[in-house]
N, C-alpha and C positions, 0 to 999 in steps of 0.2 A: 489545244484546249486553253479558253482565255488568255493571257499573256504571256504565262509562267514557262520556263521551261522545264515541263513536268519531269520530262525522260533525264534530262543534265540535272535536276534536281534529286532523282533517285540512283543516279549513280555517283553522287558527290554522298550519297546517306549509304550505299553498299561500298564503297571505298572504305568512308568512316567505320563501319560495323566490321570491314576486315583488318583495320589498323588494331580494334579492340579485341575481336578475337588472339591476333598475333599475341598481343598484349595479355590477354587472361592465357593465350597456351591451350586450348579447348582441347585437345587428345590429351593433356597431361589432365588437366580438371576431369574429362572420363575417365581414365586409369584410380585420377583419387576419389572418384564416385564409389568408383568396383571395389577396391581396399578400405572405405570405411562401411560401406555396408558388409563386408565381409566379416568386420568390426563388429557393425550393430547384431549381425544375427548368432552372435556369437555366444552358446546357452547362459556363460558364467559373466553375462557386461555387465550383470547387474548387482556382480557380487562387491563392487569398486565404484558405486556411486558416484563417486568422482572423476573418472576415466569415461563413463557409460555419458554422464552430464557433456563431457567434453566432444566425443564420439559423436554422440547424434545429435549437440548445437554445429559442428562443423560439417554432418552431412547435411543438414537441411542445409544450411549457407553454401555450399556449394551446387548441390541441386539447383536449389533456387535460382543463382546465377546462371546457371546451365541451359535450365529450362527458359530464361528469360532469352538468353542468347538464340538459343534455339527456336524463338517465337518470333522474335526480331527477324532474323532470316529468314524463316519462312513467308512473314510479312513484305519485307523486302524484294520476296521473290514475286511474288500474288500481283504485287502495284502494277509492272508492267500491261499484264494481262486484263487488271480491272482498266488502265487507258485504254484497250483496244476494244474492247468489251464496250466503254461507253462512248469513245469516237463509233463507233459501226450502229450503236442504235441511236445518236444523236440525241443523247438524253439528258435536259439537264440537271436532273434530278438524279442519275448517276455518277454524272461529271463535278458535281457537287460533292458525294460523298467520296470520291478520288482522290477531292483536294483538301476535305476534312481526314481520310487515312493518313494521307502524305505529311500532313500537318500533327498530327496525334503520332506516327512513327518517327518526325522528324527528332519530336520533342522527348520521345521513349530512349531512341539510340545519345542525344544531347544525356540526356541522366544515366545512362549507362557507361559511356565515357567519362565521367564526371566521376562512377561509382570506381573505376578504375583506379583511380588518384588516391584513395583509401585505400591505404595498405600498412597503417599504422596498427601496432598490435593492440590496441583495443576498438578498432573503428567501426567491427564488424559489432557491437554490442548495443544493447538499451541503452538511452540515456538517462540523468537523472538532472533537470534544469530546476535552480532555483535562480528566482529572480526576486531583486530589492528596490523598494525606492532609496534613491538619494538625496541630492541638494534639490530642492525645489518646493520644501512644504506640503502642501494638500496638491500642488500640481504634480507633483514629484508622485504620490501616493496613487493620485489617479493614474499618469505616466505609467507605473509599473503595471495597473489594471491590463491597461490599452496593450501593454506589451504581452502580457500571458494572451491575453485574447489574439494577438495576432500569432501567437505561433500554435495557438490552440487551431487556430482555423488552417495554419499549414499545414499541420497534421494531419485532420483532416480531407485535406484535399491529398494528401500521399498514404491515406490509409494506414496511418499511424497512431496505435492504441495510447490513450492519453489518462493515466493517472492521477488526479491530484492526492498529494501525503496529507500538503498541512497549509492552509492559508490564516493569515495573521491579517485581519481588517483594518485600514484606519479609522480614524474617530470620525472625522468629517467627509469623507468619502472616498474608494480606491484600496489599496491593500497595501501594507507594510512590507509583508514579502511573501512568497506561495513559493512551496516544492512538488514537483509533479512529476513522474514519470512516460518516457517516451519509451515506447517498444514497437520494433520493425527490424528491418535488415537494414544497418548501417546505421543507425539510429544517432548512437554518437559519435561517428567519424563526421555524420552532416552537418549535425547541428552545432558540432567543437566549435566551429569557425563564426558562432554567433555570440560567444561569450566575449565579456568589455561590457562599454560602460553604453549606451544609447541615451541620445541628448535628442528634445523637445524643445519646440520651438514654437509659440502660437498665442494666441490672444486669450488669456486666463478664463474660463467660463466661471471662474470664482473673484473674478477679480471685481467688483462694481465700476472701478474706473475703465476697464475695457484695456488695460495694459498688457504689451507684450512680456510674457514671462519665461525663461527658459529652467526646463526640469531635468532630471537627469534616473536612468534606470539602472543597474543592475543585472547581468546574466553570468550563473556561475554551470556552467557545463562540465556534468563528471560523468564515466564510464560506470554501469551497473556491475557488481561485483557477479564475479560466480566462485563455487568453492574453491577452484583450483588457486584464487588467490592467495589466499593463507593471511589474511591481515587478522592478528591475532590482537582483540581488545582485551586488557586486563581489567576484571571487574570493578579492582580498587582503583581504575584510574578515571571511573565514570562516576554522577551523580546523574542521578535518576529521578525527577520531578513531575508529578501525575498531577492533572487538572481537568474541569469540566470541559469541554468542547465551548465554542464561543462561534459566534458566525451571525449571517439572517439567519431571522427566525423559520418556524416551520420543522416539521418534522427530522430532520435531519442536523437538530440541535440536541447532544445527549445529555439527560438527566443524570446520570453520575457522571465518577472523574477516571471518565476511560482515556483520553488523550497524554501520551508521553511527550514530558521533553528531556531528551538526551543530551549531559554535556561532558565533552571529554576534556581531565581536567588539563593534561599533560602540551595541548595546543589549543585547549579554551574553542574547540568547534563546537557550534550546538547544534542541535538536530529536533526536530518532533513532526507527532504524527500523528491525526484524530481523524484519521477516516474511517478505521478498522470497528466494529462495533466491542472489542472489549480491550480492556487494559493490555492483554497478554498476549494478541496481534502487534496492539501499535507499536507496543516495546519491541517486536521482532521485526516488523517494519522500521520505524527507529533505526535500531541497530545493523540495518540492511543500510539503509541512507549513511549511515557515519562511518561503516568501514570503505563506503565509496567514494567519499571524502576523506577519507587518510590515506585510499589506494592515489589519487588524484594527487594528494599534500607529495606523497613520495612518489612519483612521480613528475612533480615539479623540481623537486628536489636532485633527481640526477637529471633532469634536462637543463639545472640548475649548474652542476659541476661539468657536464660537457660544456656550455656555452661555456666556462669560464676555462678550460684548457682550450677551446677553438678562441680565443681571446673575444667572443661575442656579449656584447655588454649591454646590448638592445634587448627590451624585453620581447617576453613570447606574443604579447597582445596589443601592448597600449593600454591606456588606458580607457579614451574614446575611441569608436570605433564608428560610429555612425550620427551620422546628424538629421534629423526628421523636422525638416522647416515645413509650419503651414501657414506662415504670416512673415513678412508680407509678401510671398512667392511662395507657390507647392514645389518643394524639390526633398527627397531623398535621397541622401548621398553617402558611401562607404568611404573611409580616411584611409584604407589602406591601399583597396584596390582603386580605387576613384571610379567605381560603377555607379551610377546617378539616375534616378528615373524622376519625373515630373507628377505620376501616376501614384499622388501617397495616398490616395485611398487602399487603391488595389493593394500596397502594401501593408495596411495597416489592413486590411482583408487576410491577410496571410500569402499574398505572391511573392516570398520570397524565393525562386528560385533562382532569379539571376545575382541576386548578392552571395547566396551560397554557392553555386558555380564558379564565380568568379573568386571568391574565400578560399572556394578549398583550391585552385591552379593557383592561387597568391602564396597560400602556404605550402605547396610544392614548390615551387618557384625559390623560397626561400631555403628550402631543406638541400 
């Protein structure tokens, strides 16, 4: 069938999907199916809200991988069968959709290897992505837009539930900074590897003279808290500031001053939140965001003191991490990994999955 070699192509994909199997341990991941649902049906799970929370977020995460695996395989098996199936009726209307499966399973089992490499203890979690403009003025402001918008659209193309907490407008057009939440499986072990600094590169739409400008974004990636953390804020160490909502106009601009801003005074993080419609959400939202930036702060903080007894004096990120040239050549380029596409639309679309791929095997690589 056309050039490819279908059959060497689906057994270099059933090699890979048993390398990842070995790798997840599939009889051990069934054994800890059996034992946490033994867990979950257990009359008193719910007298330890905190244990029951933990219980059945780790049984759906494991199912969930299980059942992927287990779809993949079966997949894998099928292909064969769907070649003979459309060599024998010479159809190319079936011989089509063979090499659309082959290409949709290539790319399933590629993100399933990739999800293996996440094995950090909070990888398996929501994220919570705030992003900033920086140096750049009004291009800088639009910059940070273009970037929420592009991973707003990744999201979506991975079926990932997308929150916004709190956007902060600028004056002449673009956004100062937005917090949003990501929720899926893996959510922030993916995305960890997108935070640093993204530089802009292009011919000003604000410029009259038509001058190249460079602007500079912001991405600060932290793990959602759950109870079993224990990040204990003391009330006297916050200041608590309510204000009206602000945004475009339209219905979804509030008439009172239900929006929080939360600042903690002890490391000066701030935090807020006007999406909820009353004061006494967004404070609990708020304060959801802020202990997941202290859980993050400390955490920095002991990956802080290992590097410094591994004598490791390199930071965990860089500062820049990505270069987005649209003048005078289209190229996209990663600094760490040196994965480079020519395709910045597609990227500013949200195709980020070869820089992530490549992200997270760099920060294995490094570990």
């Amino acid at each position: 069938m056309a050039e490819r070699d279908l059959l060497g192509e689906i057994s270099a994909l059933d090699e890979t999907l048993r390398g990842i199997e070995q790798v997840l341990d599939i009889s051990r991941m069934q054994s800890e199916v059996e034992r946490l649902e033994n867990e979950a049906g257990a009359p008193d799970l719910w007298n330890n809200p905190e244990n029951a929370q933990r219980v059945t977020s780790a049984l759906s995460r494991v199912q969930g991988t299980l059942n992927k695996v287990r779809t993949l395989r079966g997949r894998v098996t099928d292909l064969p069968v769907m070649i003979e199936l459309a060599d024998a009726e010479s159809n190319s209307s079936a011989q089509d959709d063979v090499i659309k499966e082959l290409d949709s399973l290539s790319a399933a089992i590629n993100d399933l290897e990739v999800q293996t490499l996440l094995s950090g203890e909070y990888d398996h979690r929501d994220a919570l992505i705030t992003i900033r403009s920086e140096a750049g003025g009004v291009d800088a402001a639009d910059w940070a837009e273009m970037v929420s918008r592009m991973f707003f659209r990744y999201c979506e193309r991975h079926s990932y539930g997308v929150s916004v907490l709190e956007t902060s407008y600028a004056e002449e057009a673009g956004i100062k900074s937005t917090t949003f939440k990501v929720s899926g499986q893996y959510a922030y072990g993916t995305l960890s590897v997108e935070q640093g600094t993204h530089r802009l590169v292009r011919i000003s739409p604000f410029d009259s003279q038509n001058r190249r400008h460079t602007s500079f974004a912001g991405v600060e990636v932290v793990p959602v808290v759950e109870q079993s953390d224990h990040i204990e804020i003391d009330e006297k160490d916050i200041r608590v500031d309510v204000y009206r909502s602000s945004g475009p106009g339209g219905q979804g601009v509030n008439t009172t001053d239900s929006a929080v801003r939360i600042t903690h005074i002890p490391t000066g993080i701030v935090v807020s939140c006007q999406n909820e419609r009353s004061q006494i959400q967004n404070r609990a939202t708020a304060m959801a965001v802020l202990q997941s930036k202290l859980l993050e702060r400390r955490n920095q903080e002991e990956r802080a003191k290992i590097d410094a007894l591994r004598g490791d004096s390199s930071g965990s990120w860089g500062t820049q991490i990505r270069s987005y040239v649209l003048h005078p050549y289209q190229m996209v380029k990663d600094h760490r990994t040196d994965f480079e596409t020519g395709n910045t639309q597609a990227v500013l679309d949200g195709e980020l999955d070869g820089f992530i791929a490549a992200g997270i095997r760099w920060r294995r690589e490094r570990k």
